[in-house]
MARNU-966413 format. One line per 3 residues: their letters; for each residue x, y, z of C-alpha. Coordinates in steps of 0.2 Angstrom, whole numbers. Example, Ala and Ser with C-alpha at 12.3 -4.5 7.8 and 13.67 -1.06 7.14 Angstrom:
# residues 2
AS) 62:-22:39 ~ 68:-5:36
***
This chain:
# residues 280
XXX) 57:-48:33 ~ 72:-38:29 ~ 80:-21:26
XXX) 85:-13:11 ~ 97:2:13 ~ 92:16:-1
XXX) 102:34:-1 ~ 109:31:18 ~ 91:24:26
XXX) 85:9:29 ~ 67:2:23 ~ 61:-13:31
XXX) 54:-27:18 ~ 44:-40:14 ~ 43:-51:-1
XXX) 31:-64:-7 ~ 31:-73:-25 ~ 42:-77:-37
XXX) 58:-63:-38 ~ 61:-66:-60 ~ 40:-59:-61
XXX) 35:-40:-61 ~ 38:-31:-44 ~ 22:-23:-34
XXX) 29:-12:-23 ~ 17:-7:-9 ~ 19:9:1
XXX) 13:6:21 ~ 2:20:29 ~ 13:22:38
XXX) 21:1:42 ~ 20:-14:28 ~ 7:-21:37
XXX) -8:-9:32 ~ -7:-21:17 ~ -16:-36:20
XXX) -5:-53:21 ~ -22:-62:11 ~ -19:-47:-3
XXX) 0:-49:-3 ~ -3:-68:-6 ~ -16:-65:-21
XXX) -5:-54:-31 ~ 9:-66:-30 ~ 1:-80:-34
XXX) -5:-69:-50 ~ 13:-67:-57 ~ 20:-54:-47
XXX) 33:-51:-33 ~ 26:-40:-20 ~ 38:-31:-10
XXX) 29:-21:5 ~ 38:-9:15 ~ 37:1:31
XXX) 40:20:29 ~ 53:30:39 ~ 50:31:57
XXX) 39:14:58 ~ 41:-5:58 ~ 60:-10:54
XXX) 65:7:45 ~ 76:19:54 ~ 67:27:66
XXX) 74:44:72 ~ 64:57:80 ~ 45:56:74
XXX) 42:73:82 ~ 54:83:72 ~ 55:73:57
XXX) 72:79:47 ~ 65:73:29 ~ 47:78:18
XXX) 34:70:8 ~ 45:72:-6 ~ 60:63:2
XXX) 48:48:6 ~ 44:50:-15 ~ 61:47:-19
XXX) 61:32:-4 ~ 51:22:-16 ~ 58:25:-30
XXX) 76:21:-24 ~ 68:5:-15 ~ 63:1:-34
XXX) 79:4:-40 ~ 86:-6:-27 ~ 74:-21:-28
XXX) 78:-22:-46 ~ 62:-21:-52 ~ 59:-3:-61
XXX) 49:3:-66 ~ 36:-4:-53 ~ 18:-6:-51
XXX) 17:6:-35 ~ 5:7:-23 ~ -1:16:-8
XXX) -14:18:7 ~ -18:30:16 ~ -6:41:19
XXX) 5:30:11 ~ -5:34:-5 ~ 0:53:-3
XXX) 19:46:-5 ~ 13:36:-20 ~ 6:49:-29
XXX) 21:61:-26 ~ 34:49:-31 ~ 25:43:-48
XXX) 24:62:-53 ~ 42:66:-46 ~ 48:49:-54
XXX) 40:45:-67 ~ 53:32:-75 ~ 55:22:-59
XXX) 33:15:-61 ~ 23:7:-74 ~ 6:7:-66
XXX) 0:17:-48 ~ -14:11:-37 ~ -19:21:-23
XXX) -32:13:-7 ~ -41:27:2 ~ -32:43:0
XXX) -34:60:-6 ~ -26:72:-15 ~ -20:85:-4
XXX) -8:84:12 ~ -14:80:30 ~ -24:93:36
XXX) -38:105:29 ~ -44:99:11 ~ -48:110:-2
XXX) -68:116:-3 ~ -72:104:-15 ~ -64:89:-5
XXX) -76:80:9 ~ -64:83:26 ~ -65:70:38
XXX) -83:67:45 ~ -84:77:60 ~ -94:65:72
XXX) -83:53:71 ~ -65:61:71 ~ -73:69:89
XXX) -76:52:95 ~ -60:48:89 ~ -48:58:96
XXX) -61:60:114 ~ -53:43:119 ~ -38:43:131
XXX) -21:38:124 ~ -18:19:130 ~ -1:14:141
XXX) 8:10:126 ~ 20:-2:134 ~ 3:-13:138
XXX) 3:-23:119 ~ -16:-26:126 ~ -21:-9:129
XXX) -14:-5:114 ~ -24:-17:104 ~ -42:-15:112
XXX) -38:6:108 ~ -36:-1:90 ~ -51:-10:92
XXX) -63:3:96 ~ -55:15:86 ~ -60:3:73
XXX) -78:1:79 ~ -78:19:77 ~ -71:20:59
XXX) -81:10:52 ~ -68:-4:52 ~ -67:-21:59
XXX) -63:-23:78 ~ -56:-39:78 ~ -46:-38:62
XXX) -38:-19:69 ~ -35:-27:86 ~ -23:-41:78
XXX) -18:-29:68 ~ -10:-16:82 ~ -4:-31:91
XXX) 8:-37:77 ~ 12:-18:71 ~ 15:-15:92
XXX) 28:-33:89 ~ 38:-22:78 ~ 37:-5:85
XXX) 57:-3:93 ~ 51:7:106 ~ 35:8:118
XXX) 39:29:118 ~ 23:38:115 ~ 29:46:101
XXX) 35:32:91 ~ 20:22:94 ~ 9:36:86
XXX) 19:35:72 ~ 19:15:69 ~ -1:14:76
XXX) -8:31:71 ~ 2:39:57 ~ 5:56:67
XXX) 20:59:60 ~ 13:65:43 ~ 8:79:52
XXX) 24:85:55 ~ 31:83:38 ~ 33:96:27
XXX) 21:90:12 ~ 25:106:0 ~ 23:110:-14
XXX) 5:106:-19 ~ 4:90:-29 ~ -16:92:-32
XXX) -13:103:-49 ~ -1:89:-58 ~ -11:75:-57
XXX) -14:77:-76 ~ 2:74:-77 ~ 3:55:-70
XXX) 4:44:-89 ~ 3:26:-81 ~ -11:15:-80
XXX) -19:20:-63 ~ -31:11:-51 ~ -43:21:-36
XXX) -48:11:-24 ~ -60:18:-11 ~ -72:11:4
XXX) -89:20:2 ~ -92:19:23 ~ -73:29:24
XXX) -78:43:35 ~ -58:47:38 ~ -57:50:18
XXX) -72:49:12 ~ -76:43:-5 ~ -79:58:-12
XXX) -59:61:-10 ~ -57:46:-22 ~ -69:53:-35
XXX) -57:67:-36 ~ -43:56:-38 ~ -51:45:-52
XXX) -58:62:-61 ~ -41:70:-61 ~ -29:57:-67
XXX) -31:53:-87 ~ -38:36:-87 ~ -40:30:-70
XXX) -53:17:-65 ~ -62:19:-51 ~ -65:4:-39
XXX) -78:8:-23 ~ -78:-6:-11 ~ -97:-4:-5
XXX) -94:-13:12 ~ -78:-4:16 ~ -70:9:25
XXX) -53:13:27 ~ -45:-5:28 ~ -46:-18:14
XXX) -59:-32:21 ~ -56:-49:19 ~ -71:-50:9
XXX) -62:-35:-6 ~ -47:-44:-7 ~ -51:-54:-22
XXX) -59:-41:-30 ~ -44:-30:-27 ~ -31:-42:-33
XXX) -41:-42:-48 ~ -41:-24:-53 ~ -22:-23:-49
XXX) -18:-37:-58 ~ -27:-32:-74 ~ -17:-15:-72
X) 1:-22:-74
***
């Protein structure tokens, strides 16, 4: 792992495969490690250099003030294509999860000369917060149970992990797999305060970041080859958010993960290699 320095920032990296093949570059939601190291692995080993990357405020890119972010949705757009630019590898297969799929979708239509093919993993076409009528919202069941826990000590890496872990229960998600996760995300967080780990662990700053204008009505727009992955059992996104996604972008192909949620299983990660590398 490394940083790349892109307009005055820097993005915390990693690469696999060969650096003379076609760059995947793969938005985090909000750190690198949303992204599976077994998928990382796949793609590489299919011809590509996959570059992941933690977005402003998590992992090893600078972190400033998580509550008070000074930058938008659309400065984290331009993040990726810059990092493209940068890696020497434009235009890129981009691709993003979660939140990190919002950015994705924003910097293809905001740069469309920096990508050759988009893939988006359990997102949706609006900005944190209330969807549109015709967009499932989160389920409410779980998002009470959810956010009824009590925060951890978030200088205890363990307490940390087992709230990672039920969260995960909750979601649908594997324990085991979020509980490693958290612990090696709370390994690169720089600082035990709550409100940087909210961003590295739960994503919270995207609810501060100014995500305007709408993106939604330009998805017509978007002329590369584009991939929608979704889990079925998502209840933070549901699926139907996906179908939207596949419906609205000329030509995409929709890929539902029957046994998923909002993480990529061990079990998809063939599946999704696949479909990413048929796509460019």
């Amino acid at each position: 792992m490394t940083t790349v320095n892109v307009h005055g920032i820097a993005l915390g990296v990693e690469s696999f495969g060969d650096p003379g093949t076609p760059l995947v570059l793969l938005a985090g939601a909000p750190t690198m490690l949303s992204w599976p190291d077994a998928l990382c692995e796949r793609l590489a080993a299919g011809g590509r250099r996959v570059v992941r990357y933690d977005l402003r405020d998590s992992g090893e890119s600078t972190t400033a003030d998580p509550q008070a972010p000074a930058y938008t949705l659309r400065d984290l757009a331009a993040d990726a294509a810059a990092l493209a630019d940068a890696l020497g590898g434009a235009p890129a297969h981009l691709a993003g999860i979660g939140v990190g799929g919002m950015v994705a979708q924003v910097a293809v239509l905001d740069h469309p000369g920096a990508f050759r093919a988009l893939t988006l993993v359990g997102t949706r076409a609006v900005a944190p917060g209330p969807p549109d009528d015709d967009l499932p919202d989160h389920d409410r069941a779980t998002m009470s149970r959810l956010f009824a826990r009590p925060m951890p000590d978030w200088a205890d890496r363990a307490a940390v992990a087992e709230f990672a872990a039920a969260g995960a229960q909750i979601l649908g998600d594997d324990p085991a797999a979020a509980r490693a996760l958290a612990a090696r995300v709370w390994d690169r967080t720089p600082s035990t305060a709550p409100p940087v780990q909210l961003a590295n662990q739960l994503g919270l700053v995207f609810a501060r970041l100014d995500c305007t204008p709408r993106w939604r009505e330009r998805l017509p727009g978007i002329e590369v080859p584009t991939l929608v992955v979704h889990g079925r059992r998502n209840r933070f996104f549901p699926v139907g958010n996906g179908e939207a996604l596949a419906r609205e972008i000329p030509g995409a192909r929709p890929l539902v993960l029957d046994e998923a949620a909002t993480a990529i299983p061990d079990a998809a990660v063939g599946e999704v290699a696949e479909a990413m590398l048929k796509l460019g």
